[in-house]
N, CA and C atoms as a LAMMPS dump frame, in Angstrom:
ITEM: TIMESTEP
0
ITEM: NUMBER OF ATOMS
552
ITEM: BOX BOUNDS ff ff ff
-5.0000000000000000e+02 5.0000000000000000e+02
-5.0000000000000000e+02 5.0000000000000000e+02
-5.0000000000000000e+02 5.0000000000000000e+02
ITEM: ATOMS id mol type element x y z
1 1 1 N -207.15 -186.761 -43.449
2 1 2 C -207.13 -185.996 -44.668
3 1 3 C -206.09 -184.893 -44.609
4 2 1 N -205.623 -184.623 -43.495
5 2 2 C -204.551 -183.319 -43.378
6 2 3 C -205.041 -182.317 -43.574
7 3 1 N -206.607 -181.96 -43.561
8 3 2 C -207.083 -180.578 -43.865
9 3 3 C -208.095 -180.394 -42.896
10 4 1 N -208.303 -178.807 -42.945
11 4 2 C -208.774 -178.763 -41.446
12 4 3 C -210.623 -178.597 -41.982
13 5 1 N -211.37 -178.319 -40.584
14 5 2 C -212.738 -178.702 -40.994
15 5 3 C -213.405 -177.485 -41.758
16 6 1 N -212.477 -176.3 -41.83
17 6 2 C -212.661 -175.034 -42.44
18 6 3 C -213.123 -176.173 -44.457
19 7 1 N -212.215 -176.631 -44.881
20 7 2 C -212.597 -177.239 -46.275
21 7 3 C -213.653 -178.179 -46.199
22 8 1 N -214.424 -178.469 -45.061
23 8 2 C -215.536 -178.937 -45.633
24 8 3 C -216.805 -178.444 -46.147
25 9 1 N -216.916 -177.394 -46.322
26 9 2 C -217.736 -176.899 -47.288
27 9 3 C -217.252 -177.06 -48.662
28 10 1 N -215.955 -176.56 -48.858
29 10 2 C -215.23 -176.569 -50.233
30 10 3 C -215.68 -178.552 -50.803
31 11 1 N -215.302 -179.183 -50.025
32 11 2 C -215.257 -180.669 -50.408
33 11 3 C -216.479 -180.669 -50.904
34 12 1 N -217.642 -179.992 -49.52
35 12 2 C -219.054 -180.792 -50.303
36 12 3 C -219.214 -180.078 -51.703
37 13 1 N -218.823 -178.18 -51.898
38 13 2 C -219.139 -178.182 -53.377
39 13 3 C -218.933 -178.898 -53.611
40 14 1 N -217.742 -179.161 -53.996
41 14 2 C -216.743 -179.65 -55.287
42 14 3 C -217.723 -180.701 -55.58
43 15 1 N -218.533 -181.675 -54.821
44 15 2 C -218.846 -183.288 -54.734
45 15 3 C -220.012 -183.042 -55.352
46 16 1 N -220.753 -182.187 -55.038
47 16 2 C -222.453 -181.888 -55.437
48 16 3 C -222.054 -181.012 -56.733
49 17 1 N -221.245 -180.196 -57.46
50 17 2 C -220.769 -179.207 -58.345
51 17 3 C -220.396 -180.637 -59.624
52 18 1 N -219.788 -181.073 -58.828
53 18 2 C -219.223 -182.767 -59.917
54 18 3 C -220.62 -183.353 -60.282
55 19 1 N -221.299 -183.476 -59.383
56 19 2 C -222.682 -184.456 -59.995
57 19 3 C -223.406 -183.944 -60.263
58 20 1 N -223.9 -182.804 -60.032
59 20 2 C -224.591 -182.046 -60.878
60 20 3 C -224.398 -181.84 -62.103
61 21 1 N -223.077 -181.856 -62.652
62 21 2 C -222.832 -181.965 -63.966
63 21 3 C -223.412 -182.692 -65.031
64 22 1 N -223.033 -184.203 -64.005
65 22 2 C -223.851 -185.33 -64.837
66 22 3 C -225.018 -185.253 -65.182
67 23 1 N -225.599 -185.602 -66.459
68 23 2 C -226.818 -185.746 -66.943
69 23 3 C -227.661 -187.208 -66.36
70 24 1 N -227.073 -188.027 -65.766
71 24 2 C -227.801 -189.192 -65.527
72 24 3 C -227.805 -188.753 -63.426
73 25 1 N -227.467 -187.713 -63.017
74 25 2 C -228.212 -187.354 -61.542
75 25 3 C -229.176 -186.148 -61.609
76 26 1 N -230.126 -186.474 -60.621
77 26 2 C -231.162 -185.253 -60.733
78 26 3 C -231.114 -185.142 -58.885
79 27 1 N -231.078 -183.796 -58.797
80 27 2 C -231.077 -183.137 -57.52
81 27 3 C -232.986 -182.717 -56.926
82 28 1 N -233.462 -183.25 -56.058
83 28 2 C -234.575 -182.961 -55.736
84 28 3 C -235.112 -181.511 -55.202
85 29 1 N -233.861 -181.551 -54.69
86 29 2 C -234.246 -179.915 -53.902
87 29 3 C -232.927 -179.156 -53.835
88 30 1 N -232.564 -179.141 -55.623
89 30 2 C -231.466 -178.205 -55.578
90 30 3 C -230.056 -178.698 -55.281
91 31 1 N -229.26 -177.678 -55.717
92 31 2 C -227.536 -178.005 -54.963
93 31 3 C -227.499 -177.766 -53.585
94 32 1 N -227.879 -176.647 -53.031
95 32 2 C -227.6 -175.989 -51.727
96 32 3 C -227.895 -177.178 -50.851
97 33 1 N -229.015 -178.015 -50.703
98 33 2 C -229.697 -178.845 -49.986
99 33 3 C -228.352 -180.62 -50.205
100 34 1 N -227.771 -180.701 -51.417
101 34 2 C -227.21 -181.425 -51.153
102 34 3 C -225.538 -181.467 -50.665
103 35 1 N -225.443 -179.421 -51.285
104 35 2 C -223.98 -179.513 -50.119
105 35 3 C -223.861 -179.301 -49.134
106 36 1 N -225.055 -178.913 -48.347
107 36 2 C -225.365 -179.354 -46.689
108 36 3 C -225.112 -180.555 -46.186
109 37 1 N -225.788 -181.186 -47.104
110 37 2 C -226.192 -182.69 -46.656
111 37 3 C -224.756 -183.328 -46.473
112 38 1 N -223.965 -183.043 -48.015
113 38 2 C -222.605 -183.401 -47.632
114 38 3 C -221.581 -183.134 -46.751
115 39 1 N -221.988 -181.704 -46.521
116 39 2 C -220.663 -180.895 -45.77
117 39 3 C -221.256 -181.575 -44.016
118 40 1 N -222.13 -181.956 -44.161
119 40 2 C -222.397 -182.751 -42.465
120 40 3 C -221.593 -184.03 -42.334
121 41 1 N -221.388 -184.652 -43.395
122 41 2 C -220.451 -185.736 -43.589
123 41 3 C -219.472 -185.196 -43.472
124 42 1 N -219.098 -184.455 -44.419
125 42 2 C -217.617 -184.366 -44.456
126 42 3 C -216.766 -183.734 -43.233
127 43 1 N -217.506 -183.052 -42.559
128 43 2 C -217.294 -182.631 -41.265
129 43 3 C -217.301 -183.483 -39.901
130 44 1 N -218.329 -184.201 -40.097
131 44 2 C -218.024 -185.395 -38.973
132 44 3 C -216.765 -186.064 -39.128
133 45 1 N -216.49 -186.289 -40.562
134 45 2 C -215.528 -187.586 -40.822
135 45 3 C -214.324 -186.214 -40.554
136 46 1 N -213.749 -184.962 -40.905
137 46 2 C -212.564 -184.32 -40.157
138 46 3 C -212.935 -184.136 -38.528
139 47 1 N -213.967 -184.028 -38.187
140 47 2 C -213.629 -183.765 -36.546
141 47 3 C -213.538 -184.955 -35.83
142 48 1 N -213.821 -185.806 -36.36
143 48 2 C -213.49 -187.232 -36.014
144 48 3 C -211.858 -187.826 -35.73
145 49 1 N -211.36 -187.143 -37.129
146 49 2 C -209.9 -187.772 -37.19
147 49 3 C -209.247 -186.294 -36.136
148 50 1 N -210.057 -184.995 -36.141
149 50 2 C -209.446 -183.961 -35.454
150 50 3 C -209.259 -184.385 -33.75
151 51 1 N -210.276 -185.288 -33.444
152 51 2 C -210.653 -185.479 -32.096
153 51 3 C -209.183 -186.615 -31.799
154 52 1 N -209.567 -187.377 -32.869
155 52 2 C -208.429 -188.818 -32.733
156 52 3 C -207.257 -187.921 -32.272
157 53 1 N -206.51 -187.188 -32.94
158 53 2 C -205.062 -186.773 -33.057
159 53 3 C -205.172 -185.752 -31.515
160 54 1 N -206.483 -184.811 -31.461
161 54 2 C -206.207 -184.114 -30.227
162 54 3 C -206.296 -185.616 -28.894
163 55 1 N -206.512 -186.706 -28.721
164 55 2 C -206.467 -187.463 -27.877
165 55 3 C -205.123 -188.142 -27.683
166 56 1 N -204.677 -188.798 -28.852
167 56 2 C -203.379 -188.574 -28.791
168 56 3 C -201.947 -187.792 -28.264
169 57 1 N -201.866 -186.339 -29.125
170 57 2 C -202.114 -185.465 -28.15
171 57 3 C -201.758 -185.334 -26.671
172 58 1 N -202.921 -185.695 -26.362
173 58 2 C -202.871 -185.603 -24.773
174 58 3 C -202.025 -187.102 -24.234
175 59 1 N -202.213 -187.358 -24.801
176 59 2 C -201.665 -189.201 -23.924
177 59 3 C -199.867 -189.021 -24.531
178 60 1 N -199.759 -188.124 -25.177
179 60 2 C -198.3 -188.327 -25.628
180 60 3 C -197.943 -187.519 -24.504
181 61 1 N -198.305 -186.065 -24.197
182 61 2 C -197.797 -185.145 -23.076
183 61 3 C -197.775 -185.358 -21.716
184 62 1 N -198.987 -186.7 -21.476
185 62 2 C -198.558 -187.423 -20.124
186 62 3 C -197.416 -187.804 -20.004
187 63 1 N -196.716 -188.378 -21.185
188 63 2 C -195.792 -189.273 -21.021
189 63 3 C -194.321 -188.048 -21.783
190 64 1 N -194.537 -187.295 -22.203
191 64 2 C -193.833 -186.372 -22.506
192 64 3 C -192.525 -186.002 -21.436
193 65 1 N -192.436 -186.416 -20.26
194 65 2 C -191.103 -186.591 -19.194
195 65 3 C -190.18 -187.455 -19.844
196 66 1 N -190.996 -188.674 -19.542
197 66 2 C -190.246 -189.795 -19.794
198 66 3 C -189.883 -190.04 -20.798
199 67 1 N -190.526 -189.125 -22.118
200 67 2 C -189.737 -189.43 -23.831
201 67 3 C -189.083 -189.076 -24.089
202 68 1 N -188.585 -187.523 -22.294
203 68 2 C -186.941 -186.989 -23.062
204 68 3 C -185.786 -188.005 -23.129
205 69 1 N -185.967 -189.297 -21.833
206 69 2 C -184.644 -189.423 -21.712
207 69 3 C -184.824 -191.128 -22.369
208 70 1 N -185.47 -191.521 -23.358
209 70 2 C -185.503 -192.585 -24.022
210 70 3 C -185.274 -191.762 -25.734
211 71 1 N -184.569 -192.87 -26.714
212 71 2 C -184.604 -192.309 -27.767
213 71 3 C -185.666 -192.552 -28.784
214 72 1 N -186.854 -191.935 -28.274
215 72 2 C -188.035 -192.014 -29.51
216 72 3 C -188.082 -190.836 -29.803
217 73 1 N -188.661 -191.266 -31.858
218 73 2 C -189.02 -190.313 -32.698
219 73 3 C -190.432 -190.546 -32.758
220 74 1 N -190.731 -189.065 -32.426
221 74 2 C -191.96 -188.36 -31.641
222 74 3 C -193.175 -188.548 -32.479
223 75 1 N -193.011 -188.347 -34.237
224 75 2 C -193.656 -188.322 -35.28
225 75 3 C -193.813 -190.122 -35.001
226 76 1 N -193.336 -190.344 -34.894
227 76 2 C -193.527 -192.651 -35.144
228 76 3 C -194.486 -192.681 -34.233
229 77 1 N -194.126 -192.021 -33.049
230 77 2 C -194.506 -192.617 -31.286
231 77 3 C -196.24 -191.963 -31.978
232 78 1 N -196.454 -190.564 -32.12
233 78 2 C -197.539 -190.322 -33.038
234 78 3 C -198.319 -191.336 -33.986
235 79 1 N -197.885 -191.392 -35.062
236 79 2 C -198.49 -192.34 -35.879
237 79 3 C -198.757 -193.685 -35.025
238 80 1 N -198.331 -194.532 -33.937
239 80 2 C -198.585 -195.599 -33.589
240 80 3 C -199.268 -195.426 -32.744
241 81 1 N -199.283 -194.52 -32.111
242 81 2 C -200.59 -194.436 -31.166
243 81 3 C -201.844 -193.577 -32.001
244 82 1 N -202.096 -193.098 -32.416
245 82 2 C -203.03 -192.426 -33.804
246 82 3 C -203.718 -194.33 -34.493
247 83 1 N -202.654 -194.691 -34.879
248 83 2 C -203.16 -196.206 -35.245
249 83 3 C -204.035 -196.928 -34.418
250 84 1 N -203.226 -197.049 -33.171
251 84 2 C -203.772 -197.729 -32.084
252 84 3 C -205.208 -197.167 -31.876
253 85 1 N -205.618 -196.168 -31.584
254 85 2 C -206.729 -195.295 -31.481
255 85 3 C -208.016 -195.752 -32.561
256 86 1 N -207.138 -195.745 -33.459
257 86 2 C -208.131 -195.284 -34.822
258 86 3 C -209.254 -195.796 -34.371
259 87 1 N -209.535 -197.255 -34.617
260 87 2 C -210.915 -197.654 -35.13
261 87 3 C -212.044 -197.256 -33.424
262 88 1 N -211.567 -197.276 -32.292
263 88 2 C -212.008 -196.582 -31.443
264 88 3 C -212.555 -195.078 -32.102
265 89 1 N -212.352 -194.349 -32.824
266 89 2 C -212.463 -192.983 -32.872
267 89 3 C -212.919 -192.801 -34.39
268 90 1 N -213.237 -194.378 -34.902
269 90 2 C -214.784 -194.598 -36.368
270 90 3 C -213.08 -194.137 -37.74
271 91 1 N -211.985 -193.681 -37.092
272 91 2 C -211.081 -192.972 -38.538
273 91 3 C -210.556 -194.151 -38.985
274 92 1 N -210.654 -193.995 -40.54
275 92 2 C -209.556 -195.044 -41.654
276 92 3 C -208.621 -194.47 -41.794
277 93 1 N -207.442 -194.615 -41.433
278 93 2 C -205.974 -194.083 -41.875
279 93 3 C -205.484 -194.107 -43.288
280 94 1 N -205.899 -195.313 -43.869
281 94 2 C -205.339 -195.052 -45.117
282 94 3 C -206.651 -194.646 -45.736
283 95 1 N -206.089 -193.592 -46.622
284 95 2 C -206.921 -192.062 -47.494
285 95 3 C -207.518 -192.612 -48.617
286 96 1 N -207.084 -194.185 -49.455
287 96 2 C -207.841 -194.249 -50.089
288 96 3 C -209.117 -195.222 -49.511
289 97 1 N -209.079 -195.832 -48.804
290 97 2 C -210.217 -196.727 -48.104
291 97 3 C -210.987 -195.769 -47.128
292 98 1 N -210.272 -194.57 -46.898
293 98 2 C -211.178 -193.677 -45.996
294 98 3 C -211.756 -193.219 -46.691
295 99 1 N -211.733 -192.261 -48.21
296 99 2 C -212.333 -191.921 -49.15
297 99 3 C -213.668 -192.857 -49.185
298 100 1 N -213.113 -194.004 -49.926
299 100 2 C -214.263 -195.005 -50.603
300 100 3 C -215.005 -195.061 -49.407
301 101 1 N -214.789 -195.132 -48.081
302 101 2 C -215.83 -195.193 -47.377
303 101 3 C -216.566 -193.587 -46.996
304 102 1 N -216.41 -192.526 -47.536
305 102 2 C -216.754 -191.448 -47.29
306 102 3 C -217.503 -191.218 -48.218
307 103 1 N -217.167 -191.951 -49.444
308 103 2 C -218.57 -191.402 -50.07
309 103 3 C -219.535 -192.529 -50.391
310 104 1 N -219.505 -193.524 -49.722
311 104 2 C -220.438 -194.614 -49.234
312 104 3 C -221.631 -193.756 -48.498
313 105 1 N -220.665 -193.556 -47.989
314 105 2 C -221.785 -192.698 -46.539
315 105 3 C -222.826 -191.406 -47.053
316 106 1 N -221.856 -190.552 -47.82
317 106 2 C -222.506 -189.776 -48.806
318 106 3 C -223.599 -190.021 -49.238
319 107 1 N -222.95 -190.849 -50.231
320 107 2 C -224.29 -191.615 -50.66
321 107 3 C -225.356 -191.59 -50.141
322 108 1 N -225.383 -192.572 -49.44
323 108 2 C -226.59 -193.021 -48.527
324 108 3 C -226.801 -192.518 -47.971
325 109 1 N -226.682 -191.183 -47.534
326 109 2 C -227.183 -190.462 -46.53
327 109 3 C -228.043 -189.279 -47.792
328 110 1 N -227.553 -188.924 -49.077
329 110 2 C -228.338 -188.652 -50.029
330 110 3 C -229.297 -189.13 -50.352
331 111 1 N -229.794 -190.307 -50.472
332 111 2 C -230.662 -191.23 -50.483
333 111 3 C -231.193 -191.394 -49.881
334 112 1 N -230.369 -191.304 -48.142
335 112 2 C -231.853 -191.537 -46.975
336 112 3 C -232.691 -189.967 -47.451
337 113 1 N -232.196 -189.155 -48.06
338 113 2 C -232.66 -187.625 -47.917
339 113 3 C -233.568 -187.538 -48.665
340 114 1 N -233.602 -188.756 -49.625
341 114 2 C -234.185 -188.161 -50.786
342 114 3 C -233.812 -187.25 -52.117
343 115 1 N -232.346 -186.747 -51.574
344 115 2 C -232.016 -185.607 -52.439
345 115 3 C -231.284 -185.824 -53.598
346 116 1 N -231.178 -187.556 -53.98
347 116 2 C -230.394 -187.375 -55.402
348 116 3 C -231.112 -188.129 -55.775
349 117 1 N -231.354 -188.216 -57.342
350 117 2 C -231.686 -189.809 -58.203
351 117 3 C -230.399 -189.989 -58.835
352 118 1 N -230.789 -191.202 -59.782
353 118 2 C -229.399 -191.107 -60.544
354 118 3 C -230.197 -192.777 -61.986
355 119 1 N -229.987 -192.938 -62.856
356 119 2 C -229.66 -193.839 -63.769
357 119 3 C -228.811 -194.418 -63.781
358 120 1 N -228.179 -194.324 -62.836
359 120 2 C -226.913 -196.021 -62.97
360 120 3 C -226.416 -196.244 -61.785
361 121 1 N -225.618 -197.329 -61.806
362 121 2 C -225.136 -198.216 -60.637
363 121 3 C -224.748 -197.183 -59.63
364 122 1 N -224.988 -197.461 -58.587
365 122 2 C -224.129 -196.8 -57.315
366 122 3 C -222.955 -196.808 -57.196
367 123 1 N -222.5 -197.846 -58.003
368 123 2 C -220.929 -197.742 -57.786
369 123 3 C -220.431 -196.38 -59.101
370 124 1 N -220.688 -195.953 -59.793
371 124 2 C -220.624 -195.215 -60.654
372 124 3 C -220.836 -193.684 -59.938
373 125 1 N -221.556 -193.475 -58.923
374 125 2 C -222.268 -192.342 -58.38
375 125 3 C -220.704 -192.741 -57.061
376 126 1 N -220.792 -193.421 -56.494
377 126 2 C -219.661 -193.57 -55.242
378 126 3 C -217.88 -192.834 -55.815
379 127 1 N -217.717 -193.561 -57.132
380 127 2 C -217.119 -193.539 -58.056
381 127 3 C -216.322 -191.87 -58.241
382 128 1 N -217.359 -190.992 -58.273
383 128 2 C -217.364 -189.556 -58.733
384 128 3 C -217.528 -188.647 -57.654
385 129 1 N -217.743 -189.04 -56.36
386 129 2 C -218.016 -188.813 -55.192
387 129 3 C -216.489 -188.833 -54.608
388 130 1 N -215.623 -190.057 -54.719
389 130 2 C -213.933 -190.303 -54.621
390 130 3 C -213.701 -189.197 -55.114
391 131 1 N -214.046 -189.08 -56.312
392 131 2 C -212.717 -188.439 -57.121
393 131 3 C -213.21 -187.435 -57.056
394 132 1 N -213.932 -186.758 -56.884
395 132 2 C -214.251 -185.278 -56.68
396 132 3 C -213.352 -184.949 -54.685
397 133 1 N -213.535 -185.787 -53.985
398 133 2 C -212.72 -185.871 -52.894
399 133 3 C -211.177 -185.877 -53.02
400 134 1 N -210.634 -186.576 -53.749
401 134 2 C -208.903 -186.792 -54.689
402 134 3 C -208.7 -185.381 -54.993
403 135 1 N -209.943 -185.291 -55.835
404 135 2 C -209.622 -183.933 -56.727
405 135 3 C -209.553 -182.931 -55.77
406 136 1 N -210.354 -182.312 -55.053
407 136 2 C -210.189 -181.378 -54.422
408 136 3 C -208.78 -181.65 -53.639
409 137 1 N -208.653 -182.806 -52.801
410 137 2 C -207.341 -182.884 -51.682
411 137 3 C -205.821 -182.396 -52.962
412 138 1 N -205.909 -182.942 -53.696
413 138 2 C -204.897 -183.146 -55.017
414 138 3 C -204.543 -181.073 -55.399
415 139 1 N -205.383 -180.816 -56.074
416 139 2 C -205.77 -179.089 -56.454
417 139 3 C -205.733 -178.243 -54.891
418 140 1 N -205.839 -178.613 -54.076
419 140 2 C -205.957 -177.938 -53.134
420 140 3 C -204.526 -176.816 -52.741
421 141 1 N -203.62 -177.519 -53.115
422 141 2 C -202.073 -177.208 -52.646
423 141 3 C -201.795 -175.894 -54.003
424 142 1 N -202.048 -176.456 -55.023
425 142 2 C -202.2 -175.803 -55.969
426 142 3 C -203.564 -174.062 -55.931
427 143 1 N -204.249 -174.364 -55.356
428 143 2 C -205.028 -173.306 -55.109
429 143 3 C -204.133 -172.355 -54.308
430 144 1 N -203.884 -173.149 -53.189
431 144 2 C -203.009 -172.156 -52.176
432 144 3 C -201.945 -171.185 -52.322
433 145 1 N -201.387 -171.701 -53.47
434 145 2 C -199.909 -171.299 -54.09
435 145 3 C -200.525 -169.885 -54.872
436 146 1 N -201.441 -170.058 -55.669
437 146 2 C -202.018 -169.225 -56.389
438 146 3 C -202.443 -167.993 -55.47
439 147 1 N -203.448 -168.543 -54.39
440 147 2 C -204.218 -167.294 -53.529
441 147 3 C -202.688 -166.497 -52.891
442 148 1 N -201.94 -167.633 -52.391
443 148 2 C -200.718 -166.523 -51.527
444 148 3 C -200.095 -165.753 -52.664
445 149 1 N -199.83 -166.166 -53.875
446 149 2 C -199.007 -165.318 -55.175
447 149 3 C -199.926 -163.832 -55.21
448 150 1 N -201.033 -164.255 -55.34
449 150 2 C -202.164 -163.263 -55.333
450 150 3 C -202.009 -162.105 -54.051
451 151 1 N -201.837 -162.827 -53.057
452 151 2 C -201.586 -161.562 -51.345
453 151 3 C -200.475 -160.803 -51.893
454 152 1 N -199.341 -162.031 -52.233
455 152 2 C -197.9 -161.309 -52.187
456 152 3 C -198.205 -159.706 -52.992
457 153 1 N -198.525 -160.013 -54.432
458 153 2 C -198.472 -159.077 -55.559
459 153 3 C -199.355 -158.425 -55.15
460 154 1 N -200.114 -158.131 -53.912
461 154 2 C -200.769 -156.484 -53.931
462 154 3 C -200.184 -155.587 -53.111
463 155 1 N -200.705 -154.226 -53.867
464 155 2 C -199.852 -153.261 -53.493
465 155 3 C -199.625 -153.034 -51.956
466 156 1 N -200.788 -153.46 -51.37
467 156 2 C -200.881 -153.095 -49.569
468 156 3 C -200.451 -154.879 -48.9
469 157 1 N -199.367 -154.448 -48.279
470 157 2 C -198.573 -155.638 -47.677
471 157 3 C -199.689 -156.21 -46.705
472 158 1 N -200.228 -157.307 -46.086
473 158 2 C -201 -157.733 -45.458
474 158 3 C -200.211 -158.879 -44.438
475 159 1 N -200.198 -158.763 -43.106
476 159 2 C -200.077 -159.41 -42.291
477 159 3 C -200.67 -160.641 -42.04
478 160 1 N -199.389 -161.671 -41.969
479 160 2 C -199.938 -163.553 -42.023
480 160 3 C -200.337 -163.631 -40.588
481 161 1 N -201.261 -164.543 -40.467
482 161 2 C -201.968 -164.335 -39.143
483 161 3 C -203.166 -163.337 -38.348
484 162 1 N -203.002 -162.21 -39.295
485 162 2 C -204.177 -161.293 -39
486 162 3 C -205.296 -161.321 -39.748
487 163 1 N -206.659 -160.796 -38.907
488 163 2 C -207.952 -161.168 -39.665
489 163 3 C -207.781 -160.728 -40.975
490 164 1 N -207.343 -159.433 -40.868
491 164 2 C -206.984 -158.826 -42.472
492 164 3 C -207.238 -160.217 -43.708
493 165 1 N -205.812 -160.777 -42.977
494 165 2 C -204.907 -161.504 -44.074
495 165 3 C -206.01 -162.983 -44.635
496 166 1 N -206.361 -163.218 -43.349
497 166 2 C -207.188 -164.606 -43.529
498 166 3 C -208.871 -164.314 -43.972
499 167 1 N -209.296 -163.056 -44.194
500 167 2 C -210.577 -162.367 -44.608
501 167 3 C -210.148 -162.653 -46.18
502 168 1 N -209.355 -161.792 -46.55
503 168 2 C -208.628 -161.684 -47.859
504 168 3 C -207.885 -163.123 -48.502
505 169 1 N -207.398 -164.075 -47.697
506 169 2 C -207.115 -165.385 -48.114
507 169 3 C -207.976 -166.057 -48.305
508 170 1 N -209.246 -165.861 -47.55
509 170 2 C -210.266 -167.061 -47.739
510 170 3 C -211.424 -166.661 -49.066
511 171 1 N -211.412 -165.503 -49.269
512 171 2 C -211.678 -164.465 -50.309
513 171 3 C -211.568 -165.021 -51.712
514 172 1 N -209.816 -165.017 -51.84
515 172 2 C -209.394 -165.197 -52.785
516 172 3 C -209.364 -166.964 -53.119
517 173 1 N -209.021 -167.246 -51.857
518 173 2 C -209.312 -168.908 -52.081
519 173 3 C -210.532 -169.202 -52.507
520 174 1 N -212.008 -168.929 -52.478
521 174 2 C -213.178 -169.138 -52.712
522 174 3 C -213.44 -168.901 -54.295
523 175 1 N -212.772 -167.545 -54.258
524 175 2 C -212.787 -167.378 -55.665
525 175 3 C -211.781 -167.914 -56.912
526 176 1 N -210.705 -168.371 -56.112
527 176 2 C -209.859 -169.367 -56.965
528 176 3 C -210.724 -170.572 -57.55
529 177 1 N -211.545 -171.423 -56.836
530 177 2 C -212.248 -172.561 -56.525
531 177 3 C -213.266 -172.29 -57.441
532 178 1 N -214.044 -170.95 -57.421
533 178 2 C -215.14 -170.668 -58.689
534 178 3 C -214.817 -170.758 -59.648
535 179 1 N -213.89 -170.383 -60.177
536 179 2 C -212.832 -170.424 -61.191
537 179 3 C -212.907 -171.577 -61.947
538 180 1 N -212.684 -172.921 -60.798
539 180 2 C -212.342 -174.426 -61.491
540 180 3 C -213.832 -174.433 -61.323
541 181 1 N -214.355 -174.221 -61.305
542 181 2 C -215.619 -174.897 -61.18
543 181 3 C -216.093 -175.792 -60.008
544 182 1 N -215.415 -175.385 -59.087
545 182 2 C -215.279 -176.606 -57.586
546 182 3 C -216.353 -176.27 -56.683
547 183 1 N -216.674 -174.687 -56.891
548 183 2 C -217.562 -173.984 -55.654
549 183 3 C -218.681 -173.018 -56.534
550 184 1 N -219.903 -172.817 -56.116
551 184 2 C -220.997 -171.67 -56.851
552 184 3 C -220.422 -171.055 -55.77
């Protein structure tokens, strides 16, 4: 997904904030209870692909001598061993079959919970579960642009990298997100 496990809370709003909307899902025990439920998914499935790439990683820097004096590009030698890995390490590489299977899982793990009903097909509920996942990855870049415009233009300059800065970024990012309606 290219995002780190800090947005899985943001994802599960956005996912439980989306279906809640709908009039044909009913929440048993509330939102809070089902963006838990999600953000445990959505967190396995980034530390999963986080684990893949830190293993990688390591198996590239073994060999990191010997790649000075051959001519490989480092990003390829990456991606093919990341590939190689994958299904060892449960990750789908491509984002839209990793999606559809992320909110499979969703799903059903809502369901083992008890915590959603719904009036129509599952594929309809899986459906809005994607695209609330799209949506957030999609808007996300766009949030960012906004929260840093927001740091820049205040009067007290704030240091990138300091708690300051990332107290006050994650701040404003949260509240960007209330905004769209992505996060309570």
């Amino acid at each position: 997904m290219r995002i780190g496990v800090s947005h899985s809370r943001y994802i599960a709003s956005r996912i439980a904030l989306d279906l809640n909307k709908k009039d044909f899902v009913k929440f048993s025990r509330g939102v809070d209870a089902v963006i838990s439920e999600i953000e445990i998914d959505v967190r396995d499935n980034l530390n999963r692909e986080r684990s893949l790439e830190e293993r990688v990683k390591e198996l590239l820097s073994d060999y990191e001598d010997d790649m000075e004096f051959e001519f490989v590009d480092e990003k390829e030698l990456f991606k093919m061993v990341k590939k190689k890995l994958a299904k060892e390490y449960g990750v789908i590489l491509s984002y839209e079959e990793r999606f559809s299977d992320l909110a499979h899982i969703i799903l059903q793990d809502l369901l083992f919970e008890n915590l959603i009903s719904f009036e129509v097909n599952e594929v309809r509920i899986k459906t809005i579960i994607f695209d609330s996942i799209t949506n957030y990855i999609e808007e996300r870049f766009e949030v960012e642009d906004v929260v840093i415009e927001k740091i820049d233009n205040m009067k007290r300059k704030l240091i990138l990298g300091t708690d300051e800065y990332q107290i006050v970024y994650n701040k404003l990012y949260e509240d960007e997100l209330r905004k769209r309606g992505a996060m309570r």
